[in-house]
N, C-alpha and C positions, 0 to 999 in steps of 0.2 A: 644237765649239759646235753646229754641225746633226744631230750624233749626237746630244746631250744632248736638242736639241728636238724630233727624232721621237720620245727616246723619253717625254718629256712626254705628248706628243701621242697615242703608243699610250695609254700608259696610261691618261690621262681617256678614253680610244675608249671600255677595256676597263671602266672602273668604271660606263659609263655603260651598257654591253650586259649588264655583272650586275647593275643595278639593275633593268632593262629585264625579265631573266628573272626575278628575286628578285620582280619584281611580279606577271607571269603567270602563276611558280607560285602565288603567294598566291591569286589567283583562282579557282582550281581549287580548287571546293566539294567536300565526302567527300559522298557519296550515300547517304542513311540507309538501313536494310536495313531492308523494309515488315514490320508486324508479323503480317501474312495469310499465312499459309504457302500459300493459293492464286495470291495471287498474286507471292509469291517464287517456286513453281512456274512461271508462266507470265512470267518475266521472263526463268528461266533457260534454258528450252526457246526463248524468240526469241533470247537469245542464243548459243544453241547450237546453232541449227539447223542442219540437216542435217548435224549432226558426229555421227557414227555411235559413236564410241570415248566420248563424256559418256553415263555411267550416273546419274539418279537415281533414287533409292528413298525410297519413299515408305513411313513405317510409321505405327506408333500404339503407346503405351506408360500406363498409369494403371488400376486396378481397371477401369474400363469403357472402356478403349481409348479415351479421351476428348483426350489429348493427342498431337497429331499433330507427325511430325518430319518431315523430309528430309534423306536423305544425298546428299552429290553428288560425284563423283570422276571422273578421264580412264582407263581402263581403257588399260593397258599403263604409267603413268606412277604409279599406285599401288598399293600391294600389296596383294592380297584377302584375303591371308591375316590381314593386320593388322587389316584392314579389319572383318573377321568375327572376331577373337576378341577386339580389345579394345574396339570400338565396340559392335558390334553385339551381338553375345552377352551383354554385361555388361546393355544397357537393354533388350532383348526377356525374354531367360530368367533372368537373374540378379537383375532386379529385380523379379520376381513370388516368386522365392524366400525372399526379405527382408522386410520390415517398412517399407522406405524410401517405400511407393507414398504411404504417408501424408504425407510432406513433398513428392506432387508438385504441389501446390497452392497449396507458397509462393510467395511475388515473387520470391523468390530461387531458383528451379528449376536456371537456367545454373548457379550456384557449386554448388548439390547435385549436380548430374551430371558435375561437373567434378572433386568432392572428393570422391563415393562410390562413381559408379560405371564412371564411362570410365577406362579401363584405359591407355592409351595416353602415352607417355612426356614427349610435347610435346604440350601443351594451351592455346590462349590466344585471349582475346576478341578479338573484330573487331565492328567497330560501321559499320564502310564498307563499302559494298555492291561495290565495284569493288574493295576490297581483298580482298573474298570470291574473285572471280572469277580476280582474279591467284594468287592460293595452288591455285585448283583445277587452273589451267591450269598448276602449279608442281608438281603431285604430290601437293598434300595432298586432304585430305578435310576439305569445308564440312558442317557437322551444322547444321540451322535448327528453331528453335521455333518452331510456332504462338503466339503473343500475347508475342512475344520480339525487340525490336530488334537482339538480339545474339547475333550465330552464333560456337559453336565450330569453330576449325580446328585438326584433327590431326594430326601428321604421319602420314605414309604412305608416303611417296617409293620406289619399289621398283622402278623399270627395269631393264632388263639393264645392266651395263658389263662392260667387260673388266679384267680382271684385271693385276695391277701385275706387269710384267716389262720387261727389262731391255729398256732402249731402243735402235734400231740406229744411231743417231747419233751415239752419244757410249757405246763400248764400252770397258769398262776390262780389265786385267790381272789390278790389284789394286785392291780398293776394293769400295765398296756396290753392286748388281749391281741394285736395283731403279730404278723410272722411274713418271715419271706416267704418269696416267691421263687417261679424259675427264672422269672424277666429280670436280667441286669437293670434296666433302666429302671424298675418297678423299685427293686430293691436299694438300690443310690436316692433314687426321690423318698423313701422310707427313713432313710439317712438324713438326707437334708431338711425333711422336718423338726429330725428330733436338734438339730443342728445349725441353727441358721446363721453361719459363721461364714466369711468370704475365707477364713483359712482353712476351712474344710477343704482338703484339694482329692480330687480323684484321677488319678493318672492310670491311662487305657493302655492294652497291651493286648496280642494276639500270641496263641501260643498251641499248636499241632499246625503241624503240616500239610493233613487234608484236612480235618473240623478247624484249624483258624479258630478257636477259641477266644472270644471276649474275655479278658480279664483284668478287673480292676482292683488297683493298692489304692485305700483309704486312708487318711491320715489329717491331722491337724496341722500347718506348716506352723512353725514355732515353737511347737510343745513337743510332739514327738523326737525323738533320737537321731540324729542325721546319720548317724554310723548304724544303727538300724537299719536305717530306710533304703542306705545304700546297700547292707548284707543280703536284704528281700528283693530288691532289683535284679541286685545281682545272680541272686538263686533262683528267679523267675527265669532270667534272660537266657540262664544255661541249662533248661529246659528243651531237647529235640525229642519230639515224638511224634507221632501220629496223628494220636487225638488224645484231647483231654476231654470226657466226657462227664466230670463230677468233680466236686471239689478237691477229693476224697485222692484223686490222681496228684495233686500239686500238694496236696499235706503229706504224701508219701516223698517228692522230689527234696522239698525244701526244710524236712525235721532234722532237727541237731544230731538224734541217735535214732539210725532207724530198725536196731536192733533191741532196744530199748524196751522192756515192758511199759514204762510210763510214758507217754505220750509229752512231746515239746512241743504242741499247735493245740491252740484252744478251737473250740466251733460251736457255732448258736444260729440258734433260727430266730432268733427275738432281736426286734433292733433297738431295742429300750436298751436291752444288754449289751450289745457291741457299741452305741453311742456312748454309752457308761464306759468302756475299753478304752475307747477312740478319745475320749475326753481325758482319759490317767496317760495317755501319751502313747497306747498301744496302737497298732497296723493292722488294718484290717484288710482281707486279700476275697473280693467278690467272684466268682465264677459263674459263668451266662449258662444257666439250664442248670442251676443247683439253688435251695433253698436253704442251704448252708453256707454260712460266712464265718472263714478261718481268720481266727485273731493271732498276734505274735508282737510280743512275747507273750509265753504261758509258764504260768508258774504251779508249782503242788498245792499252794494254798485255794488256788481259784477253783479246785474238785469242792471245795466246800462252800463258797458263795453262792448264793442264789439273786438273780434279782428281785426278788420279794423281800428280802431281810433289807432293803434299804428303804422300800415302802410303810416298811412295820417302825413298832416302839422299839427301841434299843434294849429291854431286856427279853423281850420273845425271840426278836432276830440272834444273841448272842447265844438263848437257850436252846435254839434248834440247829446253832452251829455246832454246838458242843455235844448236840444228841445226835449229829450227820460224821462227828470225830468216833465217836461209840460205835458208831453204824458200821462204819468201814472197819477198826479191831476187831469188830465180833463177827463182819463177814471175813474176814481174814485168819483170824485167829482160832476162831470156837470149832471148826474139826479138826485142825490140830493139836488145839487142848484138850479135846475127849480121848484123842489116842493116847495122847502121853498121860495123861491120867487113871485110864482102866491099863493100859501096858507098862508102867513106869512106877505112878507114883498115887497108887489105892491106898497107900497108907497114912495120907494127909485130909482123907475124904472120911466124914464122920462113918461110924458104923451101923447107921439106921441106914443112910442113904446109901453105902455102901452094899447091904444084902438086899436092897430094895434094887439095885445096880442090876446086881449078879442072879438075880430071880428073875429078873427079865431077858438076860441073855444065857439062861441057864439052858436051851433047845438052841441058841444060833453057832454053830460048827464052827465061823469064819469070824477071824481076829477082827479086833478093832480097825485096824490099817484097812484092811478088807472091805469092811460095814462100810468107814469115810469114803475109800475109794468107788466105790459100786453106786451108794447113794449122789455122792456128785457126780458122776458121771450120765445118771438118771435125771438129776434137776438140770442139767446144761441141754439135757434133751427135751425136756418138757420145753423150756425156754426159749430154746431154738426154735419147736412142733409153734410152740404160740406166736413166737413174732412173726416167721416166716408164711400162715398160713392166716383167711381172713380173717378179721376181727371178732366177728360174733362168734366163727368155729376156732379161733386160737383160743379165746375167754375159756370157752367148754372144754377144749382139750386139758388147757390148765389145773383144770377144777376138777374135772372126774380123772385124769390121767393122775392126780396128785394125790385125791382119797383112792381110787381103787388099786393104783402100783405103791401106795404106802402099807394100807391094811392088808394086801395079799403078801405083802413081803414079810411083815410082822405075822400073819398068821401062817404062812407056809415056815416060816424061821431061819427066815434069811438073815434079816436085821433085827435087830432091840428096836422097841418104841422110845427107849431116849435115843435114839440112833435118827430117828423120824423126827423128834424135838430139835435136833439138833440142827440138822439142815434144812427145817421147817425156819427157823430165826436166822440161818444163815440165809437163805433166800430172801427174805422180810427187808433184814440191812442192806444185803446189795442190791433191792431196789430205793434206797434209801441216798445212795451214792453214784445216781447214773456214772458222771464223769471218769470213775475208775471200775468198771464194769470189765472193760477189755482185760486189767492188769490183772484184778482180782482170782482169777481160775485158775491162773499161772502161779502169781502167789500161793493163793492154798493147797496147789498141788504141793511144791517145794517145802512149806510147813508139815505137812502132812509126811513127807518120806521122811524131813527129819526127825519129828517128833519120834516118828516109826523105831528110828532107829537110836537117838540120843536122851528121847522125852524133851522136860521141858530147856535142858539145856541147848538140846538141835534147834527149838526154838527159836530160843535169842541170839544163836549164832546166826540165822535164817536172816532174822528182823534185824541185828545189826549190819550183816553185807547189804541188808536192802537200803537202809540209811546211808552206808557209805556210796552206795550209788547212785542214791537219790540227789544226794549230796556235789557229786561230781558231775553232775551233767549241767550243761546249759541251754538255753533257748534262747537263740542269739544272742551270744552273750550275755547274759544275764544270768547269773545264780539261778537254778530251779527251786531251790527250796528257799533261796529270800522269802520274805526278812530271818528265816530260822538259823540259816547257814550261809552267808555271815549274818552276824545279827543285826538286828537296823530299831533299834527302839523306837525311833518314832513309825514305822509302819506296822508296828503290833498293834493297833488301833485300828485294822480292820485284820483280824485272822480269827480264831478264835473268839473273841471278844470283837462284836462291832458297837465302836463306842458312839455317841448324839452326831448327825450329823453337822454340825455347829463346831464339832471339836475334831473334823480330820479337815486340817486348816493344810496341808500339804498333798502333793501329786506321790507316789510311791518312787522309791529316794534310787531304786535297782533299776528302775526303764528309765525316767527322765527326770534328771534333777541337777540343773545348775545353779549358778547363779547370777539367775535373775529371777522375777518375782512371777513372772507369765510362766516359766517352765515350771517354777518351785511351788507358789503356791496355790489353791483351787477357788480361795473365795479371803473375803476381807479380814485382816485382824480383827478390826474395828466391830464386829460384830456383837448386840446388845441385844442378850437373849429374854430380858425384860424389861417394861416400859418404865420409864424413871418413875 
């Protein structure tokens, strides 16, 4: 009954904070662009002052050089070359060459220059004077007419980026070898290959205040979720800040629980893997100067998928699902099943292994709880020393940081050498589990105090509240632990077990599943896996 009424109660909050904004935008008057090319000049010069990279140019074009233009652009953020052969070049020298000067005197001069002689690919009116200013400071090029309310903006966009290769995160065997980029456009056209569907839609959106951020929602129209699509709109749009300068910024705005150890936003640099998303009906959300693309909805089962298990045979793909399910227990679990086992419960542990135990910690002073604690603490630092420093010296630091602070701890008798074993495979698994890396520390802290204190029953207390919360969260709307909780029989054919792909004849039943046969299902009944 009190769940019901807060969430009443949000919701008149929420409809009354978008009516609140839906007003102030409306307020916000477009600035008509002045018809003085003098003093469009001196609007743009206080605006731009002392920015050193704004070029304007200032020309003249008509039998007696009577019609004066301005070109404006950011030097480094638009291409000169563009700039000079399809702008410039066509209304200086090309248009003295022509017969055209004669219609420069009609009312209609912008559609004449637009439709005779600017050469340039993307061409289109602005009548907003602040709309001008965002497109310059965007890459394009503002062309303005004396006794002309109405500037042409070109594109021009020509920065350096780097080039599409294979990303170090997420390396395959077999499969597509390419990765984003920081270029939006670079990344959408990576998209639209693997995709060549008119329902692919990408809808653009700007989002900080001063960086104006490019940001694009990806999706399938037809397949995806329309109450989705409208929740990620919506959580985009009630976005105010500053700058969004990484993805990493809008996956913190728009997560279900952002108190949460698990993570509700999936992210990949592979676009083989987010077209595979995009295609089961998920949303994909692009960010301009990130090589990461946030997917939504994310579910717990998707920490175990790889896109390589769909490129393989269906018994290697399920066997290394089921060895990446090990991976995460034994990174989870295995320091605080050595606590509760030498402090709890040594009298389930044969008695070879047992004095073979206690002869190696027969010189370390400091309990079990101690040893766990100390040692991970030490491996989050190695971990940390290697990613954050460069690659050939993170390698090294790894390697000798790992034999020489293991052996001098075991010989000065600080720690047991099964104490070294132990967090030597707990290391191994959780590189085994990128996806839940961030959870993982947290976790094994919280196992670890309770084994401390209860053994193995602190345990299953630990791993049952993690389930019930696992359990209770959603990623817009969606079940997180679907298909497990609630259950979904038919999409247990890709978790655990990935079954032929011939036989997941269905879209996943928790993001999009109605009916009809385009949302529901992925490929034909009809399907004849051998030749008559």
């Amino acid at each position: 009954m009190f769940r019901k009424l807060s969430k009443v109660v949000n919701y008149l909050k929420l409809k009354k904070l978008n009516e609140h904004q839906e007003k102030s935008n409306g307020q916000d008057k477009k600035e008509n662009i002045p018809k003085s090319i003098n003093e469009i000049k001196d609007k743009l010069r206080t605006i731009f002052e002392d920015g050193s990279d704004f070029v304007l140019r200032e020309f003249s074009i008509g039998e007696k050089s009577e019609i004066k233009l301005i070109l404006a652009y950011i030097d480094g953020l638009a291409n000169k070359q563009v700039i000079s052969m399809d702008i410039l070049q066509p209304l200086i020298i090309e248009s003295k060459a022509t017969n055209i000067q004669q219609y420069f005197h009609h009312k209609n001069l912008i559609d004449i220059l637009k439709k005779n002689l600017l050469l340039s690919c993307e061409l289109e009116d602005v009548t907003d004077f602040k709309e001008t200013i965002d497109a310059i400071l965007s890459g394009d090029t503002m062309l303005y007419v004396d006794g002309h309310d109405i500037a042409l903006k070109a594109c021009s966009k020509g920065w350096a980026s780097r080039a599409v290769d294979e990303p170090d995160t997420e390396s395959v065997i077999k499969g597509p070898r390419e990765g984003f980029v920081e270029s939006l456009r670079t990344n959408t056209s990576l998209l639209r290959r693997k995709i060549k569907s008119p329902k692919l839609k990408f809808e653009m959106m700007q989002i900080g205040k001063q960086t104006k951020t490019d940001v694009c929602i990806c999706y399938l129209k037809g397949i995806a979720n329309e109450d989705i699509l409208k929740t990620v709109r919506r959580r985009l749009e009630k976005i105010k800040i500053d700058g969004i300068l990484a993805v990493g910024y809008i996956e913190q705005f728009i997560e279900d629980a952002p108190f949460s150890p698990l993570s509700t936003v999936g992210n990949s640099e592979k676009p083989d893997k987010v077209a595979a998303k995009i295609l089961e009906g998920r949303i994909a959300i692009i960010c301009d100067g990130t090589p990461v693309v946030i997917t939504v909805p994310y579910l717990f089962i998707e920490g175990f998928q790889s896109s390589e298990d769909y490129y393989t045979r269906t018994y290697y793909a399920s066997f290394n699902r089921i060895l990446r399910f090990f991976a995460l227990a034994i990174a989870a679990v295995l320091p605080s099943f050595y606590v509760a086992l030498i402090s709890f419960h040594s009298d389930v542990i044969p008695i070879e292994l047992l004095l073979s135990i206690l002869s190696t910690r027969e010189n370390v002073p400091f309990s079990p709880f101690v040893e766990a604690t100390f040692m991970g603490v030490v491996f989050e630092l190695l971990k940390e020393a290697g990613v954050r420093m460069p690659k050939a010296v993170g390698q090294a630091v790894n390697i000798v940081g790992a034999l020489v602070i293991g052996d001098a701890a075991v010989k000065a008798g600080l720690v047991s050498p099964i104490m070294i074993i132990v967090v030597a495979l707990t290391g191994i698994a959780t590189f085994i589990v990128p996806p839940f890396s961030d959870m993982l520390p947290i976790l094994r802290m919280y196992l670890v105090i309770a084994a401390n204190i209860l053994g193995f029953l602190g345990i299953f207390i630990v791993l049952v509240a993690f389930y019930i919360h696992a359990s209770s969260l959603r990623s817009f709307g969606v079940p997180y632990m679907s298909p497990f909780a609630p259950l979904s029989g038919t999409d247990l054919k890709d978790t655990f077990i990935r079954v032929p792909m011939w036989m997941m004849l269905t879209r996943p039943r928790a993001i999009t599943w109605e009916n009809t046969k385009d949302t529901k299902y992925r490929m034909e009944k009809t399907f004849v896996k051998k030749e008559d």
